[in-house]
N, C-alpha and C positions, 0 to 999 in steps of 0.2 A: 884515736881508737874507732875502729867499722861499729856498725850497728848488729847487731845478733839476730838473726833469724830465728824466732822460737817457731819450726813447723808449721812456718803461714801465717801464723799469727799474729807478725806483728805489724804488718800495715792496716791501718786505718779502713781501708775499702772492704776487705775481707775481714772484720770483725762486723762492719758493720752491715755486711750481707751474711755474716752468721748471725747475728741476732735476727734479721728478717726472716728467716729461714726456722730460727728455735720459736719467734713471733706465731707464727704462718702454723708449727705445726701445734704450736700448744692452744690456736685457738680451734686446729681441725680435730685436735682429741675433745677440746670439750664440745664442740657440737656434736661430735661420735657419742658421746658420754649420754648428751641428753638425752640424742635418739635413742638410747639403749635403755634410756630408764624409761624413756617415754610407750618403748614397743611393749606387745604381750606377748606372751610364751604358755601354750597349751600342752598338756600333756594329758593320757590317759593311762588305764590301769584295768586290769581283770575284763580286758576285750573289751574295750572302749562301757563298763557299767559306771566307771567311775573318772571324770573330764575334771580338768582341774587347768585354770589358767589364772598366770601369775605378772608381775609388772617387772622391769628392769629395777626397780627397786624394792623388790623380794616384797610386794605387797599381792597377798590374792585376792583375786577380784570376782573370782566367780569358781564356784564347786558345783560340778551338774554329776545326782548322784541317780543311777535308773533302779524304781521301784523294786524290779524284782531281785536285785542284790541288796535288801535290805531283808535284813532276816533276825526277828528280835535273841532269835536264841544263838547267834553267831556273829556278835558285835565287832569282834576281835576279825575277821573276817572281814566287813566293812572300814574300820580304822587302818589294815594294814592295805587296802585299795588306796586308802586317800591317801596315806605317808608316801607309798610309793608313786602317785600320780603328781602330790606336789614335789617330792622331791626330785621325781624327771623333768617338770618342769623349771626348775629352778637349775637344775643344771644345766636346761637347753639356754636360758639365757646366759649363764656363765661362759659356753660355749659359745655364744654369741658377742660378747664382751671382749673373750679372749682374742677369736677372729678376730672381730671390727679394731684393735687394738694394734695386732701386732698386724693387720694392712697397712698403720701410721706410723708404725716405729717397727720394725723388722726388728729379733733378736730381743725385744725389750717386753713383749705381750705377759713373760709371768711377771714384771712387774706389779702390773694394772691388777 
């Protein structure tokens, strides 16, 4: 009885330059991974009064809020600058994530 070709698979040499190949890219996603928690991600809101930068791992690190958007009798006004500057923020890293991801794996980025 012949041996079965499963699709490449079944010599020895090419299992074991797919493993160096799955090796090689799981260890280039996690330094991707790092870099991504490691960078910061700025965003601003109501014409740059309200700066809001954020970490790859959704920590903020800094709110720069300019005095004369602070207005005691329209609070709601100021909270909705900051939502919306952290939350652009936070998105530009996810965008960021997504890219740097699916440069490593083509096809596979909405996994991550």
């Amino acid at each position: 009885m012949g041996r079965q070709n499963f699709g490449g698979f079944g010599g020895g040499a090419n299992m074991q330059q797919l493993m160096r190949q799955a090796q090689k890219m799981q260890q280039q996603m996690q330094e991707t991974q790092e870099q991504l928690e490691a960078a910061e991600y700025e965003a601003s809101s109501g014409g740059g009064m309200v700066t809001v930068k954020v970490t790859g791992k959704h920590e903020i690190t800094s709110i720069t809020i300019d005095p004369q958007v602070v207005d005691p009798d329209d609070i709601e006004m100021l909270q909705d600058l900051i939502m919306a500057a952290v939350n652009e923020a936070l998105r530009k890293g996810e965008e960021a994530k997504e890219s740097a991801m699916s440069r490593l794996a083509p096809g596979m980025g909405g996994l991550f």
